[in-house]
N, C-alpha and C positions, 0 to 999 in steps of 0.2 A: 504494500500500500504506500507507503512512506520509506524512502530509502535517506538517509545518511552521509554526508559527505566532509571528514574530517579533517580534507585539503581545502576546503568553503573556506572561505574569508570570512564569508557571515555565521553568524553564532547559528547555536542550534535548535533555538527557539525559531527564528526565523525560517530556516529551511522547514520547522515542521509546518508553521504555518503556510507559508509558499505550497507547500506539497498538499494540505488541507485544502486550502485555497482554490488550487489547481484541480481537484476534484471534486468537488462543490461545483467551479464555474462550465467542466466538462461533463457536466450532469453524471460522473460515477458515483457520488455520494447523492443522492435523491431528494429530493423537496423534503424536509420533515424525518430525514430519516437521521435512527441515531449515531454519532458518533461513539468511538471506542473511548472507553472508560479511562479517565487522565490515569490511572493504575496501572490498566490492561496494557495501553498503549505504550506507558514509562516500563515497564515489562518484558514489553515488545521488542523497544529498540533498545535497552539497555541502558536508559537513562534516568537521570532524577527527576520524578514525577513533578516536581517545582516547576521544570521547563516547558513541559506538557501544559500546565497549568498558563503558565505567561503566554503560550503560543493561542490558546483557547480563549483566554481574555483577552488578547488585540483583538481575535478573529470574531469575537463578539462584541465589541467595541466600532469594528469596522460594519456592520451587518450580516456577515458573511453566516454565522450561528447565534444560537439563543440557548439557552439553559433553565431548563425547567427543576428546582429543587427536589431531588430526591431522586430524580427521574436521569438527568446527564443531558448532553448537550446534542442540537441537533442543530441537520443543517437549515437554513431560511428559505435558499431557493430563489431569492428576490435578486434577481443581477442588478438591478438600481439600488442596492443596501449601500452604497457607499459612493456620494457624490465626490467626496474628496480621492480617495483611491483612483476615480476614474480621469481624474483631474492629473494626479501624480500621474498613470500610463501616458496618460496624452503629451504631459508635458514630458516623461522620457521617448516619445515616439518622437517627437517635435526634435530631440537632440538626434536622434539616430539618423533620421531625415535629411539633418543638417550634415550631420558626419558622411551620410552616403553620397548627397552633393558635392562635400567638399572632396573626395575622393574619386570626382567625377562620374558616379552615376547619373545617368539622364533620366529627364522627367516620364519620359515613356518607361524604363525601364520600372522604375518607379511604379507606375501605376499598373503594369504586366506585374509585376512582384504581389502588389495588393489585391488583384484579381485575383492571381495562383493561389492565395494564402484565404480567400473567401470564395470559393465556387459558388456557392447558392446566394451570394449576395450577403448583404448585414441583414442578420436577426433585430424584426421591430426592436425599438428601444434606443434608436439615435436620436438627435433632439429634434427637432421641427424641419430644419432644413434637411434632413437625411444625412448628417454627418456622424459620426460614432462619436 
């Protein structure tokens, strides 16, 4: 589910969240469904359940899960839980754009790149004008 990487720059709270994250937004973790146990999970990978616990509260913090006392934490399901996160992607898309420019990719290429990377088009949920 969650893999590990203790060459990462970033801590380990982070990658688990990244890794939660990343399966909540690819619909493998399911609307409402529950997440593994900050126990089970610190278990799992061999770590101190504390970490577990900080990666579970951003990720609830951000909208991405909710936590029902007694019950554990699930995911929300809501891809608009976090106007600010979508805010940070855009603004790191906006660098990378800049970087592939400066390294002379073309504006075509550019947008053959974003096509490859969305065949069915953007899933409703861009703002008005149809931008992500």
């Amino acid at each position: 589910m969650i893999s590990l990487n203790y060459r990462d720059s970033r801590p380990i709270y982070e990658q688990i969240k990244d890794g939660l994250r990343k399966l909540i937004v690819t619909g493998a973790i399911g609307t409402d469904e529950k997440l593994p146990s900050v126990r089970s999970l610190a278990t799992q990978l061999s770590i101190n359940p504390n970490t577990i616990q900080r990666a579970y509260n951003e990720l609830e913090g951000e909208g991405y899960i909710y936590s029902v006392p007694g019950k554990g934490s699930f995911a929300t399901g809501d891809p608009d839980a976090d106007a600010s996160r979508r805010e940070e992607l855009r603004e790191k898309l906006r660098e990378l754009l800049a970087e592939l420019r400066y390294l002379g990719v073309s504006q075509e290429e550019l947008r053959s790149l974003l096509e490859e990377e969305t065949p069915g088009g953007f899933p409703a949920g861009g703002d008005k004008e149809g931008r992500i």
